[in-house]
C-alpha positions as CSV (number, residue, x, y, z in Angstrom):
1,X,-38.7,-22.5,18.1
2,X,-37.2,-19.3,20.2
3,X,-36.0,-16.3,18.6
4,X,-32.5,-17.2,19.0
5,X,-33.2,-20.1,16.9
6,X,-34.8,-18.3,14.7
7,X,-32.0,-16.2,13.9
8,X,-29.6,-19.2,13.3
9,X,-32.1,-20.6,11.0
10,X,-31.7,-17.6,8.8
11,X,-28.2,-17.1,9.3
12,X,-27.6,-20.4,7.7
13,X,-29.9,-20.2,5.0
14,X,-28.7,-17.1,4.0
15,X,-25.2,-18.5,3.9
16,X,-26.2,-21.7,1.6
17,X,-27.6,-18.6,-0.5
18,X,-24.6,-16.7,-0.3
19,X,-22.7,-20.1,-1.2
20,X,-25.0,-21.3,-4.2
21,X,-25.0,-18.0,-6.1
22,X,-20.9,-18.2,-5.7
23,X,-20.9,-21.7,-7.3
24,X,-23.5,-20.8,-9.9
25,X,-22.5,-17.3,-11.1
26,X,-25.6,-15.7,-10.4
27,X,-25.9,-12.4,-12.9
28,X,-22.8,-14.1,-14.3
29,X,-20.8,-12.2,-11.0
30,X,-17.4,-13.1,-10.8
31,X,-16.1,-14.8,-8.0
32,X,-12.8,-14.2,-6.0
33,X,-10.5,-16.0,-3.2
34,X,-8.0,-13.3,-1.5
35,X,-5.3,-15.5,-3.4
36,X,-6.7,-14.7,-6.7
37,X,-7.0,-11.1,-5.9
38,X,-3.3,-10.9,-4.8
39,X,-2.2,-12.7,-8.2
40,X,-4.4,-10.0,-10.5
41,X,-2.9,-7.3,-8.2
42,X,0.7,-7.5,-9.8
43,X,-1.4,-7.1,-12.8
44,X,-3.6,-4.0,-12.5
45,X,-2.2,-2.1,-9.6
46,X,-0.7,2.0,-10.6
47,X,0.9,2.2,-7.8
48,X,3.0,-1.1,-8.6
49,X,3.4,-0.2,-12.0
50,X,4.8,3.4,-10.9
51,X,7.4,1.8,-8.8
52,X,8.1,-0.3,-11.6
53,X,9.0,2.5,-13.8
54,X,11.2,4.4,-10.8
55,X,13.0,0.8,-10.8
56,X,13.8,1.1,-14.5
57,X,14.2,4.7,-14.6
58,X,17.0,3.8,-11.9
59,X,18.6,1.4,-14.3
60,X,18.9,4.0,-17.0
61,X,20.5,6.2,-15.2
62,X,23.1,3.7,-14.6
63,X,23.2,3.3,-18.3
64,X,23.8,7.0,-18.4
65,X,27.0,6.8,-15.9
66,X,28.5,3.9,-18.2
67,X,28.6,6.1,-21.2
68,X,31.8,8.0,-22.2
69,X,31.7,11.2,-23.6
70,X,31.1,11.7,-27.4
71,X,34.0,13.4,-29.5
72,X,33.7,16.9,-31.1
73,X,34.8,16.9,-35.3
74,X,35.7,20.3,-36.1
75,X,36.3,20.6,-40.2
76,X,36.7,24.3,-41.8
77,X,37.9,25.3,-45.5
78,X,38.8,28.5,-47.0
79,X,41.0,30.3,-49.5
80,X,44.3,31.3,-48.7
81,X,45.5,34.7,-50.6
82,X,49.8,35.0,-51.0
83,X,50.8,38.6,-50.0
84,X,54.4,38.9,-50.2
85,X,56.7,37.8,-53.2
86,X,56.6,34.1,-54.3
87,X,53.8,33.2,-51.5
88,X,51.2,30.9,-53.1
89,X,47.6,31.0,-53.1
90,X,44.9,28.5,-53.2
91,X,42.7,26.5,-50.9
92,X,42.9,25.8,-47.6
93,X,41.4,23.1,-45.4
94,X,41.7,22.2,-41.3
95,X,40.3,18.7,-39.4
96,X,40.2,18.1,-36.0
97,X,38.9,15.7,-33.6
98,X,38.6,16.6,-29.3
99,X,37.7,13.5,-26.6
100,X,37.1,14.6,-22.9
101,X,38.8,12.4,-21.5
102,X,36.7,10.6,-19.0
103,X,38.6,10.5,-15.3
104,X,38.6,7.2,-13.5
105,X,38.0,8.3,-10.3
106,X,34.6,10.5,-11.6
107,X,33.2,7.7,-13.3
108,X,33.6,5.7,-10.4
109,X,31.5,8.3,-8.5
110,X,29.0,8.2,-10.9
111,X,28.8,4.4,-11.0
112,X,28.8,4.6,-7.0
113,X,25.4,6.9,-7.5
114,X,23.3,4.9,-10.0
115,X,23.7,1.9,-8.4
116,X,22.6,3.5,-4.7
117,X,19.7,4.8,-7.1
118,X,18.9,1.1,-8.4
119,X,18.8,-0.1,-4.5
120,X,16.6,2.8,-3.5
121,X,14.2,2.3,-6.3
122,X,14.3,-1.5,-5.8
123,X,13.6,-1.1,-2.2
124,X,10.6,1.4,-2.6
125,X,9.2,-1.3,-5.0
126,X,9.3,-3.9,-2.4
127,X,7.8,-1.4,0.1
128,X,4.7,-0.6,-2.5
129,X,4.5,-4.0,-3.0
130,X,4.1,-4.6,1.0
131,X,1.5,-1.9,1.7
132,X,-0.7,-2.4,-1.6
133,X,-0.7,-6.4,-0.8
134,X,-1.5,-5.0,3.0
135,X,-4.5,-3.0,1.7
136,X,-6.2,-5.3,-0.5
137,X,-5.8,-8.5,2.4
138,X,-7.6,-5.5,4.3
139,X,-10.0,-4.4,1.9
140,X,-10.9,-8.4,1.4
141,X,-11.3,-9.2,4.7
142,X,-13.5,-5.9,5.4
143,X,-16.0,-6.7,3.1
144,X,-16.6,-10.0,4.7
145,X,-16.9,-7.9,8.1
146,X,-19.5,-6.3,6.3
147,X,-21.4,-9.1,4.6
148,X,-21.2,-10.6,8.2
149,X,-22.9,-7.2,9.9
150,X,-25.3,-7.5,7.0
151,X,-26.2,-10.9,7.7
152,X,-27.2,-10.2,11.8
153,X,-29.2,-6.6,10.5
154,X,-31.5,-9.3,8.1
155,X,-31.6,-11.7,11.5
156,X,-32.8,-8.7,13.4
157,X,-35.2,-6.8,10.8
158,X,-36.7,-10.3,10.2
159,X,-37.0,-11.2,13.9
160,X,-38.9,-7.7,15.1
161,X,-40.8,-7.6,11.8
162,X,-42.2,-11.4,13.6
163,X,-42.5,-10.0,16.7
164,X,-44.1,-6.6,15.3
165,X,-47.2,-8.8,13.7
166,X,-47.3,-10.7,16.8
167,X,-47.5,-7.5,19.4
168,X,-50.1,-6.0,16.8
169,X,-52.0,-9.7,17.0
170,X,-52.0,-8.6,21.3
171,X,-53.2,-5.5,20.6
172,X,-55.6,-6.4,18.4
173,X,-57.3,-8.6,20.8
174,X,-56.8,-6.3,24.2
175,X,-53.6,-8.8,25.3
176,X,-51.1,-6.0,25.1
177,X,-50.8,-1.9,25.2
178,X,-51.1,-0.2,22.5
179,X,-47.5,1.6,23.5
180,X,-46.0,-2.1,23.4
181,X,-47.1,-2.2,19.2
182,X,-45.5,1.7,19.0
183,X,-42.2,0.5,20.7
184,X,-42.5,-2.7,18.2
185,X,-42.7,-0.7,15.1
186,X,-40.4,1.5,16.4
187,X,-37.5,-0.6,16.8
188,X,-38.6,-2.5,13.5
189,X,-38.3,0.9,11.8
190,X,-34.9,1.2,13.1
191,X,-33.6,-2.4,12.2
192,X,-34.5,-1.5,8.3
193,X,-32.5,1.5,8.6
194,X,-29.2,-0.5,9.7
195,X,-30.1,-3.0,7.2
196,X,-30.4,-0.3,4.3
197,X,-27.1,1.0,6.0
198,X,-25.1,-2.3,6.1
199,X,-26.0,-3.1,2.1
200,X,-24.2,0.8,1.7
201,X,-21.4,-0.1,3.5
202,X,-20.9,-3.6,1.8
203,X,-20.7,-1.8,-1.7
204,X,-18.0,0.9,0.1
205,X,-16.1,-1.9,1.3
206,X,-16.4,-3.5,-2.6
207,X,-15.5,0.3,-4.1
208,X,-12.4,0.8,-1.5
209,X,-11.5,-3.2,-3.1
210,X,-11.6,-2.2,-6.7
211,X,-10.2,1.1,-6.4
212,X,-6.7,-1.0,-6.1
213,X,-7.3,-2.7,-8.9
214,X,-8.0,0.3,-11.7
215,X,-10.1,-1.7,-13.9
216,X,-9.2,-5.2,-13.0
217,X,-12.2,-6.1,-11.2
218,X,-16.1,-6.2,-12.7
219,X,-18.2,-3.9,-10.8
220,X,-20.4,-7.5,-9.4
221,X,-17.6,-9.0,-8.6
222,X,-18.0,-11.2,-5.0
223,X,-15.5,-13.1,-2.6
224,X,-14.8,-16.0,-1.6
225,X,-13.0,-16.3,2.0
226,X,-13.4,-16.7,5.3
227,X,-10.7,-15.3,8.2
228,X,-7.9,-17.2,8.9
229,X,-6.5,-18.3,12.0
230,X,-4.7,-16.0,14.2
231,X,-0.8,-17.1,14.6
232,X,-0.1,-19.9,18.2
233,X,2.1,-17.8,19.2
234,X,2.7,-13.7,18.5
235,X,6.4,-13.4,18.1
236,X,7.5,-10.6,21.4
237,X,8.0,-7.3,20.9
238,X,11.7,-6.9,20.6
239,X,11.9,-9.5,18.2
240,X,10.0,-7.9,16.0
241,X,11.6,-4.7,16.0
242,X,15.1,-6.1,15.2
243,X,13.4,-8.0,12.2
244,X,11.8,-4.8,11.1
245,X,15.0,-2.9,11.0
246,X,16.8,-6.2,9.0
247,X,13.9,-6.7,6.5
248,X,11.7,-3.4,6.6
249,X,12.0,-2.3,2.7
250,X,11.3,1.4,3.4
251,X,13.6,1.9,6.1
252,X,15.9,-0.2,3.4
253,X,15.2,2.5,0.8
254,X,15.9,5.5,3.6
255,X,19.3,3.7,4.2
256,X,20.0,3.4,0.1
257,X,19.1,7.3,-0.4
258,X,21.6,8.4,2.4
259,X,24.3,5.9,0.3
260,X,23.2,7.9,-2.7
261,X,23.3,11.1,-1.6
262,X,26.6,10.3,0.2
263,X,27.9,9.1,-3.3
264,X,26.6,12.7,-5.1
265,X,28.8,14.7,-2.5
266,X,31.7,12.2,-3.9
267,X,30.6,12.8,-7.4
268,X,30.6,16.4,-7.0
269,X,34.2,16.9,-4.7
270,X,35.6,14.8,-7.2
271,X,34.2,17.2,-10.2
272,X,36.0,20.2,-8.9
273,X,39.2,18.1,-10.9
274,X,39.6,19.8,-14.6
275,X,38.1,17.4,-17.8
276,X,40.7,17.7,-20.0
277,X,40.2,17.3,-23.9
278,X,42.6,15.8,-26.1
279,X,42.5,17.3,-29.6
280,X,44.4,16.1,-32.5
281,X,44.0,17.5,-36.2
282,X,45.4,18.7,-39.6
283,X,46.1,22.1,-41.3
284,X,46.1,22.2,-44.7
285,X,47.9,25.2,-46.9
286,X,49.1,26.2,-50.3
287,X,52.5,24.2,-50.0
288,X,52.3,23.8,-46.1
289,X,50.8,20.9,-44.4
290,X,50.8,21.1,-40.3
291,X,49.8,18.3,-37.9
292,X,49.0,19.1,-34.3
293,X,48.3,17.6,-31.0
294,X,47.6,19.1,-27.8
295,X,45.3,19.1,-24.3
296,X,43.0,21.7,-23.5
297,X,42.4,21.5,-19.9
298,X,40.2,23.6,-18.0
299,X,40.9,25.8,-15.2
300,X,39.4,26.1,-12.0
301,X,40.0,29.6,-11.0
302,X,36.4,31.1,-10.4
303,X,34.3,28.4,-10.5
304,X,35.5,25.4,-7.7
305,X,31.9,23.9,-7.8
306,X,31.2,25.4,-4.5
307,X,27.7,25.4,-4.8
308,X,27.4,22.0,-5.9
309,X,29.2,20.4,-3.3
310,X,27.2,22.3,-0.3
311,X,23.7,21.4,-2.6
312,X,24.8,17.9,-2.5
313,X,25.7,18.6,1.6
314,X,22.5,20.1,2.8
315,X,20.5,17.2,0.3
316,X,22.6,14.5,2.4
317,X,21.7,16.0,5.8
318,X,17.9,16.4,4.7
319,X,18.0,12.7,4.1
320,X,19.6,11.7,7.4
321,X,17.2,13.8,9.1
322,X,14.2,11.8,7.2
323,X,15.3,8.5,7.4
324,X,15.7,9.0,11.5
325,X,11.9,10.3,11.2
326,X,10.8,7.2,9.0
327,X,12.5,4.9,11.6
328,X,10.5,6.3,14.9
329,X,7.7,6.5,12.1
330,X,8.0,2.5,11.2
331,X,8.8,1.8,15.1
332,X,5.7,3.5,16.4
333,X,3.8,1.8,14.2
334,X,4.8,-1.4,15.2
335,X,4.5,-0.8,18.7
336,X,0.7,0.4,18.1
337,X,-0.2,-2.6,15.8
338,X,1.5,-5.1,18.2
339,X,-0.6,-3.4,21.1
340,X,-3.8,-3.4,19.0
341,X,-3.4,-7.0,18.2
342,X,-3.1,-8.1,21.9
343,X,-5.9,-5.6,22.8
344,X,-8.2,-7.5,20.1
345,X,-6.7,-10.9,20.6
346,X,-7.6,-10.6,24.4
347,X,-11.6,-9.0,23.5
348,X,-12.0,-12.2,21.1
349,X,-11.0,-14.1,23.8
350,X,-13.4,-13.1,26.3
351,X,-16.5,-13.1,23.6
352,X,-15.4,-16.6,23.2
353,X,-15.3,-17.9,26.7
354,X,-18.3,-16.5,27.8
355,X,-19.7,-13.6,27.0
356,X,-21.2,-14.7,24.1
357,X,-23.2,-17.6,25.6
358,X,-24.3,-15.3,28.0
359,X,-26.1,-12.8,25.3
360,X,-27.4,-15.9,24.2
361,X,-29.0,-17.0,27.5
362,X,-30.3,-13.7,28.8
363,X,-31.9,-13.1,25.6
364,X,-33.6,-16.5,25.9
365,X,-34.7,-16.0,29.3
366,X,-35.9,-12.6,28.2
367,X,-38.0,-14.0,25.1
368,X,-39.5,-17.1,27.5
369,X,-40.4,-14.4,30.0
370,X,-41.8,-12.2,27.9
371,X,-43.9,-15.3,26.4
372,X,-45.1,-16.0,29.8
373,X,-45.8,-11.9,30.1
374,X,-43.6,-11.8,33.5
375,X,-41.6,-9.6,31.5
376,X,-42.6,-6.6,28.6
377,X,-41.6,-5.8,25.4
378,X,-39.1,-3.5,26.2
379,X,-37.0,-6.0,28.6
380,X,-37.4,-8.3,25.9
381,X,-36.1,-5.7,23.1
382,X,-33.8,-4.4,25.1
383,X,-32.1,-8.3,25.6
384,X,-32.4,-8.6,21.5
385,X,-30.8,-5.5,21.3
386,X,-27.6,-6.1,23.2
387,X,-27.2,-9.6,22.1
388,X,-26.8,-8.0,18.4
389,X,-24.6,-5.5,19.8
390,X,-22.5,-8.2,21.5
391,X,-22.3,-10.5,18.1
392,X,-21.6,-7.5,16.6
393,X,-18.6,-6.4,18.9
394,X,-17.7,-9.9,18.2
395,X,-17.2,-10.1,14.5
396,X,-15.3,-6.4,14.8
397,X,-12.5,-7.4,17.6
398,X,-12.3,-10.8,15.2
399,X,-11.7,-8.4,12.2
400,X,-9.4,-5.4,13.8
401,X,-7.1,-8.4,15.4
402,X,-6.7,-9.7,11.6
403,X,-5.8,-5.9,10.2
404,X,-3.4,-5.5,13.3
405,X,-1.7,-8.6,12.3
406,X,-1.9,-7.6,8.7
407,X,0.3,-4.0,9.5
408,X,2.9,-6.6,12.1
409,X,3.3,-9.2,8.9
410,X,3.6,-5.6,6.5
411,X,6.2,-4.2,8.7
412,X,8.1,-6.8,9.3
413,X,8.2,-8.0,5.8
414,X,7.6,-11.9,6.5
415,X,4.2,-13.8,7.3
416,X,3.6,-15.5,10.1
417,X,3.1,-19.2,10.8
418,X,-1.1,-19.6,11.0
């Protein structure tokens, strides 16, 4: 059996393993599929619960624009005291009631800005929704890259401890230098150390996982998945930036601020108008009984809300200014996802028409060489090396074209057809 089969031997072993602890509950582990994990996120996520709660905090203030103003009940008593002859005295009461009169064309304003608020809020809550379901599709499918970098450092630190005993064996009986066993031990030394520093980044990959779920997940928790298939056909690059400027919720929400703020510098032109009051009430005196009626209305002279108006003004420009940023922002990003996807569509590609079996071959024509000693141990370490390198290469090109086609499916707000 050569090394190479070796290696698949023990890849596939330790997969069965991987497989039977997931169908048994080993340590009573809990078990995930990426669809599971997207149904508990809705469930345990703060950042979907906070832009719940702007959502609603949106819909209140709505509620707030509804309501009319409150009236006023002024009531006063006293004694009244006759001065001059034949003028009466006794008690003396006064009622009144005042409504500001709400003006159509405010409350209308006011209505025009809660419900801008509602979209905006709406909008950012589709957006969260978007990147955190992004994230944890990411965070999934980079713990398998790790698991799967795990697996080839076991292959490897299993291989050169077999071919560590075997160069000792050679030196033991004068086949082989004693440098050959040093370069052996060496590079076995070094294989533990990526092995020890795989199993690290596995339980990062799990921390970055649970961290999006507060406490949702159990700190032994393992997955279930594999990568899917990469779309027939990427959709071109103009295509996709029309349907991120329909369907993109955060340039949505950019759009629904600039209606808001647009709407405030309404609300406030239209508050420079006087609220007027209407007040109605009774007087009561010793043998005199008034009824009155009026408006109080105030007026503008100082104070034309000049300030307001130019707050309101600035705040709309600021937004303008923003949402043009977040547009190049959201375009850019596009553009460098679309081009990372073709750049790791194309590497996959060439791992998988070729290169791949080549690794393969050179390192069994260095192992068959180095059996019939036309070769040394370094050619045949060196061939071992860079056909774990390759593999390697392999599994991260598979993995970064799956995250670039996780930001395209993100920004454009639709998934694509697998």
């Amino acid at each position: 059996m050569t090394a190479y089969d070796l290696q698949v031997a023990r890849f596939f072993r330790f997969s069965s393993l991987i497989l039977l602890f997931s169908i048994t509950g080993v340590a009573s582990s809990e078990t995930l599929t990426l669809e599971q994990l997207l149904d508990l996120l809705q469930q345990n996520n703060p950042s979907l619960f906070s832009a719940e709660a702007d959502k609603n905090f949106a819909v209140g203030a709505m509620k707030t624009a509804k309501q009319y103003p409150n009236p006023d009940m002024d009531i006063g008593g006293g004694l009244a005291m006759g001065l001059g002859q034949g003028a009466l005295s006794g008690s003396a009461q006064q009622f009144y009631m005042s409504q500001p009169l709400d003006l159509p064309f405010v409350r209308e304003a006011r209505r025009l800005v809660a419900e801008a608020g509602i979209n905006s809020a709406e909008q950012a809550r589709d957006a969260v929704w978007l990147i955190i379901r992004a994230k944890t599709r990411q965070a999934f499918y980079e713990i398998l890259r790790r698991q799967a970098e795990l697996v080839i450092c076991q292959d490897n630190e299993h291989l050169l401890e077999q071919i560590r005993n075997k160069v000792a064996l050679k030196v033991e009986v004068g086949e082989a230098a004693k440098y050959e066993e040093v370069k052996a031990e060496a590079e076995l030394l070094n294989a533990v150390k990526l092995r020890m520093s795989a199993v690290v980044l596995v339980d990062d990959a799990k921390f970055a996982l649970r961290a999006l779920f507060s406490n949702g997940l159990s700190s032994d928790f393992t997955i279930q998945g594999e990568l899917p298939k990469p779309p027939m056909q990427l959709p071109s690059l103009d295509s996709l930036q029309e349907t991120v400027m329909l369907q993109q919720p955060l340039l949505q929400k950019v759009h629904a601020e600039i209606n808001k703020a647009q709407a405030r510098v309404h609300l406030e032109q239209q508050m420079r108008y006087p609220q007027p009051v209407l007040k109605a009430g009774v007087e009561s005196d010793p043998g005199l009984q008034q009824w009155r009626i009026g408006v109080s209305v105030p007026l503008p002279i100082w104070n034309q809300r000049q300030g307001p108006i130019a707050e309101a003004q600035a705040h709309l420009q600021h937004i303008e200014a923003e949402a043009t940023e977040i547009q190049l922002s959201v375009l850019r990003e596009l553009q460098h996802a679309y081009n990372s996807y073709l750049i790791a569509d194309k590497q996959v590609n060439v791992f998988e028409t070729g290169l791949l079996k080549q690794a393969e071959k050179a390192l069994q024509v260095a192992e068959s060489a180095y059996r019939l000693g036309a070769r040394g141990i370094l050619d045949y370490l060196d061939a071992q090396r860079t056909f774990r390198s390759v593999r390697n290469d392999y599994i991260n090109a598979r993995f970064d074209r799956e995250n670039a086609l996780i930001d395209l499916e993100r920004l454009s707000a639709e998934d694509f057809k697998r």
